[in-house]
LUMKOL-781032 format. One record per residue: residue number from 1; residue in one letter; x, y, z of N, C-alpha, C in turn. Coordinates in nm, 4 decimals. Layout:
BEGIN
> n/res/n_x/n_y/n_z/ca_x/ca_y/ca_z/c_x/c_y/c_z
> NUM/A/X/Y/Z/X/Y/Z/X/Y/Z
...
REM end
This chain:
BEGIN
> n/res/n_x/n_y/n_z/ca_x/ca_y/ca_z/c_x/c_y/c_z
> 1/X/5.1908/13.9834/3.4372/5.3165/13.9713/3.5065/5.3936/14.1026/3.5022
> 2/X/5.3774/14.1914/3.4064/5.4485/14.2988/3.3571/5.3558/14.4013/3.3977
> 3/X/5.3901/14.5406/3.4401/5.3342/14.6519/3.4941/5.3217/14.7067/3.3222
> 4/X/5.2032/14.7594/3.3006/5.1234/14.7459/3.2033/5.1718/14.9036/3.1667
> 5/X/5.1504/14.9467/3.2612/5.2341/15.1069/3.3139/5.3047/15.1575/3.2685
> 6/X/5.4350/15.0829/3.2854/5.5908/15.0923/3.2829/5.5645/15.0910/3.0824
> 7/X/5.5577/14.9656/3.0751/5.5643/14.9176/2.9216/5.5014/15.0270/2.8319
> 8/X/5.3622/15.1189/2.8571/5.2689/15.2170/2.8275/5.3848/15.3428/2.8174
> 9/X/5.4665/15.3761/2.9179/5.5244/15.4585/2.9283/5.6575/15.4174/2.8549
> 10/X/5.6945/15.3579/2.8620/5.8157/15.3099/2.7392/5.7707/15.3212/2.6275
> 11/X/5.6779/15.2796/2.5659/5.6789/15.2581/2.4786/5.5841/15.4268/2.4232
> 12/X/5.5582/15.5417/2.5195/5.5235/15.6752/2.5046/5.6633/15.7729/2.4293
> 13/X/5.7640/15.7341/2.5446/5.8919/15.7800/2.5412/5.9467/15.7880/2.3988
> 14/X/5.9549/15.6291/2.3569/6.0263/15.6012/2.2309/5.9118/15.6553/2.1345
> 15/X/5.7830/15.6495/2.1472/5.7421/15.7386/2.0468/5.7408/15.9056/2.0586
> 16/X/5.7645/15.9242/2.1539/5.7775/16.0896/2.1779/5.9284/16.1442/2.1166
> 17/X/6.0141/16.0452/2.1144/6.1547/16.0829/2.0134/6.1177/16.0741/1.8638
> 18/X/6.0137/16.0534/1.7947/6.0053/16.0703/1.6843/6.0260/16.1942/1.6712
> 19/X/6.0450/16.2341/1.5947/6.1034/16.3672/1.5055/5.9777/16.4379/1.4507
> 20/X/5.9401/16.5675/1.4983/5.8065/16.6296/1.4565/5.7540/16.6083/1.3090
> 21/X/5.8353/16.5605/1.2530/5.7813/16.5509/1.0831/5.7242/16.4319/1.0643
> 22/X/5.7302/16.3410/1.1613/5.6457/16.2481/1.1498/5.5461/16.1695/1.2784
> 23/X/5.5014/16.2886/1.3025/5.4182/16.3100/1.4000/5.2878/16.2023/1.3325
> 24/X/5.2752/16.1728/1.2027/5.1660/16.0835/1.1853/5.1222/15.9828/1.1856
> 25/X/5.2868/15.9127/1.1869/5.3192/15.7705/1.2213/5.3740/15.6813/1.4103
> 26/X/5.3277/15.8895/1.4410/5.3403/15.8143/1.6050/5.2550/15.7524/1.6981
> 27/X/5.1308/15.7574/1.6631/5.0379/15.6603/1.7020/5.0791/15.5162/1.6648
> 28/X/5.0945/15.4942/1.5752/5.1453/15.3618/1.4865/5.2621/15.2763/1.5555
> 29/X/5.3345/15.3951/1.5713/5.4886/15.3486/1.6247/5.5117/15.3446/1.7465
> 30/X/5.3773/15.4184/1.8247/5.3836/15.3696/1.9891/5.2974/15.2641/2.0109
> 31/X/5.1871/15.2202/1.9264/5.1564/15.0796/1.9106/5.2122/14.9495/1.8694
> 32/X/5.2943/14.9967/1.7717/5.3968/14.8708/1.7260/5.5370/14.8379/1.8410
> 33/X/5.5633/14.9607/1.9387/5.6427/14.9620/1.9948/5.5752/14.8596/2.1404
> 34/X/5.4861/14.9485/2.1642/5.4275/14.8721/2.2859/5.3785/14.7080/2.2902
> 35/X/5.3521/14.6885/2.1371/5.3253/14.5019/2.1043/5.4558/14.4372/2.1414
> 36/X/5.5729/14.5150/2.0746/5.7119/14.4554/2.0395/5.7353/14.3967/2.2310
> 37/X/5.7240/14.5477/2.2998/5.7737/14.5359/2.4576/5.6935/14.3853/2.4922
> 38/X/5.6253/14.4300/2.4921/5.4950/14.2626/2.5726/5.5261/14.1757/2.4681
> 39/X/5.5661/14.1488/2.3621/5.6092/13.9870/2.3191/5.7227/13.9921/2.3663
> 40/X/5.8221/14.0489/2.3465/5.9580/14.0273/2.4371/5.9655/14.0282/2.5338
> 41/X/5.8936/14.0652/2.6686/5.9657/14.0467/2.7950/5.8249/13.9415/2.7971
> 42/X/5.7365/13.9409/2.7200/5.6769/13.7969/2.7534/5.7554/13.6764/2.7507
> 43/X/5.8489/13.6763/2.6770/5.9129/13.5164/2.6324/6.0391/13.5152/2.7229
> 44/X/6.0727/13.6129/2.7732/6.1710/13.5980/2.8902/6.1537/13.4796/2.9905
> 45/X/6.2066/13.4448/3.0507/6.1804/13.4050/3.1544/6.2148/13.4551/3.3208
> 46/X/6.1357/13.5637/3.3372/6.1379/13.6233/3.4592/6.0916/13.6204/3.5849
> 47/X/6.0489/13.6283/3.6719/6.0268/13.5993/3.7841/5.9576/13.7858/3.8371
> 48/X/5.8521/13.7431/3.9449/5.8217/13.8828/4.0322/5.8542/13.8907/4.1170
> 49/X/5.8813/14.0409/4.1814/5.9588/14.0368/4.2688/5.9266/13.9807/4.4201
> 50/X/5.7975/13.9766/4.4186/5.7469/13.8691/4.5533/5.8207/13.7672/4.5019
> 51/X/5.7984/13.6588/4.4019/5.8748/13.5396/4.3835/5.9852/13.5226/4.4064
> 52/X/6.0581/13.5944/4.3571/6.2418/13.6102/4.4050/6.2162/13.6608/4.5566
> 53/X/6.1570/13.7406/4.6015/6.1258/13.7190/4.7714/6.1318/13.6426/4.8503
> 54/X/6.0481/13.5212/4.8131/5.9750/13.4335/4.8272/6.1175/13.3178/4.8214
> 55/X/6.1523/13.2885/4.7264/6.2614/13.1735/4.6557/6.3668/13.2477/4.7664
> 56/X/6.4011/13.3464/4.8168/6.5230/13.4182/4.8612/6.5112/13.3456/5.0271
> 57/X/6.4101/13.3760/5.0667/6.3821/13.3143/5.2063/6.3816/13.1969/5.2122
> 58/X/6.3132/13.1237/5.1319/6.3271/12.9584/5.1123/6.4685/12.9041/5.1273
> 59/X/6.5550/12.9548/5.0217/6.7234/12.9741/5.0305/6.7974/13.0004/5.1285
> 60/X/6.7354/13.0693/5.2188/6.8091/13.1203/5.3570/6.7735/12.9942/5.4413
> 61/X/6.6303/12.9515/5.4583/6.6083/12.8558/5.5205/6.6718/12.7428/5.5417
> 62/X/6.6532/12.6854/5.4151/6.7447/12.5620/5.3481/6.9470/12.5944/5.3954
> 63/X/6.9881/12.6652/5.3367/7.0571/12.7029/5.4168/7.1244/12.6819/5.5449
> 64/X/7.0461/12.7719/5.6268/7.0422/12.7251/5.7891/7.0384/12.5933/5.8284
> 65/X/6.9493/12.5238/5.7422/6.9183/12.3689/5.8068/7.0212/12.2916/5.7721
> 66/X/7.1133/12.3103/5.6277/7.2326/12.2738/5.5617/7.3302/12.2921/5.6771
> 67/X/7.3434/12.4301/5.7314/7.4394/12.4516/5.8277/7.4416/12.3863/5.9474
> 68/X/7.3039/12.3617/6.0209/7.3043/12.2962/6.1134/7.3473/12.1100/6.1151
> 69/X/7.2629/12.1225/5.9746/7.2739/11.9582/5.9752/7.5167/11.9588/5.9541
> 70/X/7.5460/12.0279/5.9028/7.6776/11.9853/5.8429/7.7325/11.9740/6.0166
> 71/X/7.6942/12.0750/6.1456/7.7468/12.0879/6.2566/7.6743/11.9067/6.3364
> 72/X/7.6119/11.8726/6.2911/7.5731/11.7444/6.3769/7.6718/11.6499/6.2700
> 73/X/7.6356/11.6493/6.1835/7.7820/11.5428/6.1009/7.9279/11.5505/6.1946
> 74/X/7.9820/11.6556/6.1875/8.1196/11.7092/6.2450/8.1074/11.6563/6.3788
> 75/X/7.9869/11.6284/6.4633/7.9811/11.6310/6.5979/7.9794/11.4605/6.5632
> 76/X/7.8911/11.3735/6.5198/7.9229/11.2345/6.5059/8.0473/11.1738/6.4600
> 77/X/8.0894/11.2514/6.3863/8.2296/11.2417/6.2864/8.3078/11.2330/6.4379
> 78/X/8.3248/11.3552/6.4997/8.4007/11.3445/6.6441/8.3725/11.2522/6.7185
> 79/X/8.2410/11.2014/6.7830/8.1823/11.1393/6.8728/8.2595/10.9583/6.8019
> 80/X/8.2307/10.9391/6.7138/8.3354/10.7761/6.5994/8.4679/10.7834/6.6376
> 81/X/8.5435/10.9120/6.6213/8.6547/10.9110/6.6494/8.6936/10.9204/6.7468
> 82/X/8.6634/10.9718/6.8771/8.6983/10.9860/7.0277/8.6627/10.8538/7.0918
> 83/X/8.5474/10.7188/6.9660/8.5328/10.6019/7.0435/8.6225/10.5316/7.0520
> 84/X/8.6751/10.5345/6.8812/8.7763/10.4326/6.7624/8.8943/10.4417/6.8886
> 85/X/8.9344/10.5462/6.9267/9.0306/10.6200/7.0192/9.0686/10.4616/7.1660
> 86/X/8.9758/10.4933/7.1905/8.9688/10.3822/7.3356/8.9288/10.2170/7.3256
REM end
């Protein structure tokens, strides 16, 4: 689910700020770093961005049909009352 990439490179970064004197524990600490990233944004609950794509259009859809249907209510709602009328 996660760009394997991104997380690889995060977790390069934060070991590349180690401090040259402990240049021996940066293998270690860009491995422990990179486990830490993938159990945590594993337990997230996130979505990809096709999915939120995907859910976004669905929403628009639904939507529209909400809108249309509320304009035929308003139109029967009128059509009851212009009868009640006569």
């Amino acid at each position: 689910m996660f760009d394997t990439k991104a997380i690889d490179d995060i977790a390069s970064r934060l070991a590349g700020a180690v401090p040259p004197g402990l240049n021996t524990l940066k293998e270690d600490l860009e491995k422990n770093i990179h486990a830490i990233l993938q159990s945590v944004l594993g337990k997230l609950d996130l979505v990809t961005r096709e999915e939120f794509e995907v859910q976004k259009m669905v929403l628009a859809k639904t939507r529209s049909k909400l809108e249309d249907l509320e304009k035929r209510v308003a139109e029967i709602e009128q059509q009851l009352l212009s009868k009640e009328d006569m």
